[in-house]
C-alpha positions in Angstrom: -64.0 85.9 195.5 -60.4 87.2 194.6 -59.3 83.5 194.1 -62.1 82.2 192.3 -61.7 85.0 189.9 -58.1 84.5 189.3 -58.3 80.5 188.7 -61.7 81.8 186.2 -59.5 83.8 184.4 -56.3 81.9 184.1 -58.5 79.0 182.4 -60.3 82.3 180.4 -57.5 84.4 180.6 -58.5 87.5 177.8 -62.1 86.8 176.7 -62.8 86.1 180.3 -61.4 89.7 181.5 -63.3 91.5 178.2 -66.8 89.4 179.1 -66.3 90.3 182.5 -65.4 93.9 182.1 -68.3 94.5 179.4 -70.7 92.9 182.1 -70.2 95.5 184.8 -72.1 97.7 182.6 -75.0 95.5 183.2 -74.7 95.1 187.0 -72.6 92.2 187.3 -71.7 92.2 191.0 -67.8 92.1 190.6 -65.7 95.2 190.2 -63.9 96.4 187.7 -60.9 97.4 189.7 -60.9 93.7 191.1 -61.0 92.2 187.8 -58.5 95.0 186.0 -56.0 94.2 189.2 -56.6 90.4 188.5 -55.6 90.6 185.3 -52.5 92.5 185.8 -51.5 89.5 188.4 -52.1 86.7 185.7 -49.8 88.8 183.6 -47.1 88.7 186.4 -47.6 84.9 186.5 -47.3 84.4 182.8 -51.0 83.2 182.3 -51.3 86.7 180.0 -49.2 89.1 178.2 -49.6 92.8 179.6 -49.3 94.5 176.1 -52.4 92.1 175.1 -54.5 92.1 178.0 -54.2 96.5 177.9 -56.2 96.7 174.5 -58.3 93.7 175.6 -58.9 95.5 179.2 -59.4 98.7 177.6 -62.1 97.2 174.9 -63.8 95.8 177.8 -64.0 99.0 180.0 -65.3 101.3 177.4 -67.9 98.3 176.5 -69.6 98.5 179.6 -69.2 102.2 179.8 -71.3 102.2 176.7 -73.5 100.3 177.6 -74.6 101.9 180.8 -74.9 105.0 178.4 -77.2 103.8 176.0 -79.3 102.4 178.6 -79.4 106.2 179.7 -80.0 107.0 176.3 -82.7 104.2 175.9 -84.7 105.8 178.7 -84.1 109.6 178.3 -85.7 110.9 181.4 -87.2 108.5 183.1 -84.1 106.8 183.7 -84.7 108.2 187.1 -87.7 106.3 187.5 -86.6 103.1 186.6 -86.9 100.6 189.8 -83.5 98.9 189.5 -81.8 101.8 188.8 -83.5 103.3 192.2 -80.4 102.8 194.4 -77.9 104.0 192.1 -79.3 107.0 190.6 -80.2 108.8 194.2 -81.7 112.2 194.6 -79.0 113.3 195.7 -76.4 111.6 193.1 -78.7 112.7 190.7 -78.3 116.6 191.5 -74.7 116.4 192.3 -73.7 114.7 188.8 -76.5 116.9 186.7 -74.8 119.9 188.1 -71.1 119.0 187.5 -72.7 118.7 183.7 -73.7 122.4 184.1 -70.3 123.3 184.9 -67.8 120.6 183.4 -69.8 119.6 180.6 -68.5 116.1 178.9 -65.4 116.0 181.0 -67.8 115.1 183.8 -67.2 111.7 182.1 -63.5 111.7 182.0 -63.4 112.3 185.8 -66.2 109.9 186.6 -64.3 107.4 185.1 -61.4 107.8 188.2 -64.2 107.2 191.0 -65.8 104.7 192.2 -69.2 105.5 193.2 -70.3 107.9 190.7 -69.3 105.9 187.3 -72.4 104.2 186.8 -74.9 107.3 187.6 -72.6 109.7 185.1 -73.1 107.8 182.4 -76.8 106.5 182.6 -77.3 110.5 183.2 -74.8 111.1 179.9 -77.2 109.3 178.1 -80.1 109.9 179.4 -79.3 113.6 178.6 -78.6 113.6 174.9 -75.0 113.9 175.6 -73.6 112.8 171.8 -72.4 109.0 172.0 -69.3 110.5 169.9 -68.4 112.7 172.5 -68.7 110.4 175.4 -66.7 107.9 173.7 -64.0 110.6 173.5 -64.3 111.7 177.1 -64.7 108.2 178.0 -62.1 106.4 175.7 -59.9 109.3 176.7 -59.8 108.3 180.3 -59.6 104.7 179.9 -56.5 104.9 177.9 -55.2 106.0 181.1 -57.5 104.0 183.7 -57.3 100.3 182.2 -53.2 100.1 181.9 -52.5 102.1 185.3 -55.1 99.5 187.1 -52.8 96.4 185.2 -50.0 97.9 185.9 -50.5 98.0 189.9 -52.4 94.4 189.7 -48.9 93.0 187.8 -46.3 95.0 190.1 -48.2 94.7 193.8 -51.0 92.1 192.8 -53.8 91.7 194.8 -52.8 93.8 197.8 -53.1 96.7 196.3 -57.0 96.2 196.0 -57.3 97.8 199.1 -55.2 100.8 199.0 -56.9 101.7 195.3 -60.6 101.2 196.6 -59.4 104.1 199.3 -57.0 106.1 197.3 -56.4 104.6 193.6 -59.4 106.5 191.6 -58.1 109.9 193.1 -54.4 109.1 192.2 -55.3 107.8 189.0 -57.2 110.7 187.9 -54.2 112.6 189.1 -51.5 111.0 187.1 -54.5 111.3 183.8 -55.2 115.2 184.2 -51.0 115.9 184.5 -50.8 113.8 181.5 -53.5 115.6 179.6 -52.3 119.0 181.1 -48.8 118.5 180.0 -49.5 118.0 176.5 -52.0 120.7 176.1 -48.9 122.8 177.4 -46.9 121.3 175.0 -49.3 121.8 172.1 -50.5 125.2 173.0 -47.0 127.3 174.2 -45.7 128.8 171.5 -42.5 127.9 169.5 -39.8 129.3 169.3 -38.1 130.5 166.3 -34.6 129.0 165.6 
């Protein structure tokens, strides 16, 4: 599948990588992380320019993020119901991600952004309980500014063999790097100054 993609998008190159980010969203069998990684590889090869293909990869991302959400929001309730959205919104998904809301609130979203696994149930359930679209597109939009360039990043320095080791790791370090990021400048923006 890897090599198909890659000769799809070199032809493509950055509508190709937004249509096929937007289309995860909609259940398009084909992760994001592969196509993100992909990407970041064509830049290495010099069939894309990385400081291009970020905002393209980024406009993509939130895209699909959004539109999982309004799909939530579309529903309300008995998003739960639906039948093809039986196998991702489990019983059990359902309660886990309905109680980190409880606790975390709209950061829920941020996180769920960093794992595979639980991205598509968040934000149907964002939607689906009258979370405002303004603040998941902060949440969101928040954590893709982090997400999409890290993920082009590895796919340009390590290319495709890093797929594995971000499937199994990547979402966790990512979100790592994202929350030091976020925590530093809240430090930085919160500590008081000192007088000269």
């Amino acid at each position: 599948m890897e090599e198909q993609l890659v000769e799809w998008l070199s032809r493509f190159s950055y509508p190709a990588v937004y249509a096929l980010l937007a289309a995860t969203g909609t259940g398009l069998p084909i992760p994001e992380d592969v196509v993100l990684l992909t990407a970041g590889t064509l830049c290495s090869t010099g069939h894309g320019l990385l400081y291009l293909m970020i905002p393209v990869a980024a406009a993509g991302v939130l895209t699909g993020d959004t539109l999982l959400f309004r799909i939530g929001a579309k529903l309300g309730p008995k998003v739960i119901e639906h039948p093809k959205l039986k196998a991702v919104l489990t019983p059990a998904r359902v309660a886990s991600v309905r109680g980190r809301f409880d606790r975390y609130g709209v950061w829920t979203v941020f996180v769920a952004r960093f794992v595979p696994g639980i991205r598509a149930p968040t934000f149907l359930l964002a939607g689906s309980m009258g979370v405002p679209q303004k603040k998941f597109w902060l949440a969101d939009g928040l954590a893709v500014c982090f997400f999409a360039p890290l993920m082009l990043w590895l796919g340009l320095r390590f290319g495709p063999e890093a797929l594995p080791y971000v499937r199994q790791f990547g979402g966790y370090a990512l979100l790592g790097v994202a929350t030091l990021i976020v925590a530093a400048w809240a430090w930085s923006k919160l500590r008081p100054s000192r007088a000269p």
